[in-house]
N, C-alpha and C positions, 0 to 999 in steps of 0.2 A: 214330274216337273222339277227341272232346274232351280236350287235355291238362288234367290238373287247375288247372294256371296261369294257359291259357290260359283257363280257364273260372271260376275265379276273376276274373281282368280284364273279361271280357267283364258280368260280372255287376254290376264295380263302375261300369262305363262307361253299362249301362243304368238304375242305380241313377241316376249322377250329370245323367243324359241326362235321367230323369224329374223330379228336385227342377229341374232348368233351364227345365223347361218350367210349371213350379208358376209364379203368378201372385205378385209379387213383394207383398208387405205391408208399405205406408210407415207408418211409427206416429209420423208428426210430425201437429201439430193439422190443418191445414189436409186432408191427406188422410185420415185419421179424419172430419170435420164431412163433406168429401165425400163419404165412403162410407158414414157411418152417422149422417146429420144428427140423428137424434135422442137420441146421446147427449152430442152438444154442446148442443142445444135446451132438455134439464133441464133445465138450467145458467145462469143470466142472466148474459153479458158484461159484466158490471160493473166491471170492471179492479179490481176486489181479489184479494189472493191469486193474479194470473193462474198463476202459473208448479204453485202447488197446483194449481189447476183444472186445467191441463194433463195436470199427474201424474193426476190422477183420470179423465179421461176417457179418457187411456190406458189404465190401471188396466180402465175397464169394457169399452173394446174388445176387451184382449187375454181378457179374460173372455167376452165376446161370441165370439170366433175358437177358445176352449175351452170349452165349456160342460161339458163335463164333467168338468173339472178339481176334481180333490176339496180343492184349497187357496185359501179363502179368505184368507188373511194376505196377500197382496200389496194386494189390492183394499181390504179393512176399513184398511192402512195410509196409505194412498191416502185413504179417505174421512176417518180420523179425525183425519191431519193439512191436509184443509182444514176440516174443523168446526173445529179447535182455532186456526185461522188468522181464521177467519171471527166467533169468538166474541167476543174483544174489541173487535170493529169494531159491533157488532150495534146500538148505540143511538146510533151517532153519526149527528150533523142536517149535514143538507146545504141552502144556501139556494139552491144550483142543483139541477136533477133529483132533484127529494124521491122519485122513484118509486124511487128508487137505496137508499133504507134497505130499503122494503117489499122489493125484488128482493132483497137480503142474506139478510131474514131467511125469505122462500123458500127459497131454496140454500141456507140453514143446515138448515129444517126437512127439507128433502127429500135433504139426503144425511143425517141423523139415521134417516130412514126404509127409504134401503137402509141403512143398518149396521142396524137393528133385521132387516130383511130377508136379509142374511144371515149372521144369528145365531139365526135362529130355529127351526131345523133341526141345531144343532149341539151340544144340549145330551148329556150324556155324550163328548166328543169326549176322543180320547188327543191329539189334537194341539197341545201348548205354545200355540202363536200366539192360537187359537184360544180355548184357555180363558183366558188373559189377559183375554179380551176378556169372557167371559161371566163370568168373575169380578169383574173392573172394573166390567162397567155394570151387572147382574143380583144383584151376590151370592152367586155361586154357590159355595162350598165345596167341593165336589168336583173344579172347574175350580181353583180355587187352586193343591189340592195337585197338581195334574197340571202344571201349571205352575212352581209353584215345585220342584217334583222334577226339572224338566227344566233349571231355566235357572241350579240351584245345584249341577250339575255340575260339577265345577271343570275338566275338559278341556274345559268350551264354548266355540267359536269363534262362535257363530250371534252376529252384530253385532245384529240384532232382537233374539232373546231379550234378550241382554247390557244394552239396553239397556233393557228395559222391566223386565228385574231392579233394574238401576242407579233407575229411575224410582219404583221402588215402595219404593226407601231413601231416596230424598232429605229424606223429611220426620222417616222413624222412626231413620235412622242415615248422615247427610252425610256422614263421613268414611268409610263403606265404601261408599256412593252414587257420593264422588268416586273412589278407586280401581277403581271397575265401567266407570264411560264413560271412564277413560283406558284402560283393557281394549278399548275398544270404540272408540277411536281407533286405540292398537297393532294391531288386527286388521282396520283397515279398509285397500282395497286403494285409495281415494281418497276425495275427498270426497264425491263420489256418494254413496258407503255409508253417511253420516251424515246423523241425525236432525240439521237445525238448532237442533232442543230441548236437543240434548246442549250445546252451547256455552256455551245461553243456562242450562242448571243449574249447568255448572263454575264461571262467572263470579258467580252466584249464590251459590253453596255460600263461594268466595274472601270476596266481598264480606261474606256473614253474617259470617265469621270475620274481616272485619277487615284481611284481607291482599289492599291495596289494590292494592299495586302488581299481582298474579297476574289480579285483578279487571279490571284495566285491559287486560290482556294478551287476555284472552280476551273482553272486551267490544268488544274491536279485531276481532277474528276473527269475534263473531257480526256486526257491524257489515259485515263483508265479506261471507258468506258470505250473508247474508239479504235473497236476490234479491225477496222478494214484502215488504220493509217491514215483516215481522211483530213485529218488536220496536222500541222507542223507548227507546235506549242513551243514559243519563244518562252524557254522558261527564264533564259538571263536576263533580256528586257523588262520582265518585268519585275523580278527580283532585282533590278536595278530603277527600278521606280521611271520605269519610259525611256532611262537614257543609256547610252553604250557605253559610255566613261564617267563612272562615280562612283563617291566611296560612300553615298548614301544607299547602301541596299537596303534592303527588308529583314530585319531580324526576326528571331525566333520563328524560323524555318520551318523547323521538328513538329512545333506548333500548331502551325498551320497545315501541317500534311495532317495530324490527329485529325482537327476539326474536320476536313476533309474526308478524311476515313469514316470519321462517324456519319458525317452525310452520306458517305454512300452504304453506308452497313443499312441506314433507316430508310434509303430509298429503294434496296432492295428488297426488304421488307414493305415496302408500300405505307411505309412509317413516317414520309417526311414533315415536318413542320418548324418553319423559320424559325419561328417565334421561344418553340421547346426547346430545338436544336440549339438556340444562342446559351441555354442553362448550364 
């Protein structure tokens, strides 16, 4: 007879013998287009947004390798921050390779139509992520309250929700908008886990109100963080305190980029905190 222990280990050994023998799955671009050329194919190499693009056809493989994954929210987060990348670029002329607009607003149209594709299966859903979505683009009332029910729990850590909470104040109430994404910095474990949108709202929310110098701080930070170009950070604007002609700028500059740096040193780290960071 088998001792219990040893039968225990034996189990965990063939366990570990079988995941060694599983076929390793690389989900960098290059081996994705290899193995599943046409979900890089959708998609025109355009060199816009590349680093979006990337996230998204990630996004569809590791969907591809689950299909029957009942959670849409990674993938729709995927699709809707290269549409929202890809949108203000949508009407720009090019006097080299004019075929480069038309490819744009392909890849715009056709990841518009998987996000209409998987959403259209999900109406009634209890699932937060989800009804954001069909609330946002649909209308839907019923996905509201299921959303806002879920993301105005005040013990919520989910950095999505938090921040699509935070997204849906910006316009009706900024100063509870901005205490929602410093929530959603405090609870990220790096910078990975942040929307580059959240930066460019804080630096925004700052600058409406005037307080230039905060403005400047985190227009430094989206300026850093925002590998695909998606923003065009007026930095003299605001270094000139909102206006085009004045000898009132913003001193101690140098300053202000430190602070900055440190913020992003402790957000990298998954360190951040207003409160410490002001010491």
């Amino acid at each position: 007879m088998i001792p219990p222990t040893l039968k225990l280990w034996l189990t965990l050994a063939t366990t570990l013998l079988l995941f060694a023998c599983l076929p390793e799955k690389k989900d960098d671009l290059l081996s994705i287009c290899n193995a599943s050329p046409e979900l890089c194919e959708q998609f025109h190499d355009i060199g816009d947004c590349r680093y979006k693009r990337t996230s998204l056809i990630r996004a569809l493989y590791y969907k591809e390798l689950d299909p029957e994954s009942k959670s849409s929210s990674p993938l729709l987060e995927a699709l809707e921050g290269y549409e929202s990348c890809l949108e203000p670029r949508l009407f720009i002329e090019f006097s080299k390779r004019k075929e480069r607009k038309t490819q744009r607003i392909e890849n715009y149209l056709h990841t518009q139509k998987l996000i209409e594709e998987e959403l259209i299966n999900s109406k009634g859903t209890k699932d937060p992520h989800l009804a954001y979505y069909l609330w946002t683009r649909y209308k839907d009332v019923s996905a509201k309250k299921v959303f806002l029910k879920a993301a105005n729990d005040p013990n919520l850590n989910d950095i999505s929700l938090l921040t699509k909470l935070a997204t849906f104040y910006y316009k009706r109430k900024p100063q509870k908008a901005l205490k929602l994404f410093y929530r959603v910095l405090q609870q990220s474990h790096s910078l990975d886990d942040i929307s580059i949108d959240v930066f460019s709202y804080i630096m925004t929310i700052y600058y409406s109100n005037k307080q230039f110098e905060q403005a400047y701080i985190w227009a430094y930070i989206l300026n850093n963080v925002d590998s695909d170009e998606q923003y065009n950070v007026d930095f003299e604007l605001i270094l000139n305190r909102g206006l085009r002609n004045t000898s009132r700028k913003i001193k101690h500059q140098d300053k202000l980029q430190e602070k900055a740096n440190k913020y992003l040193l402790l957000l990298e780290q998954g360190q951040f905190n207003l409160n410490a960071s002001k010491k």
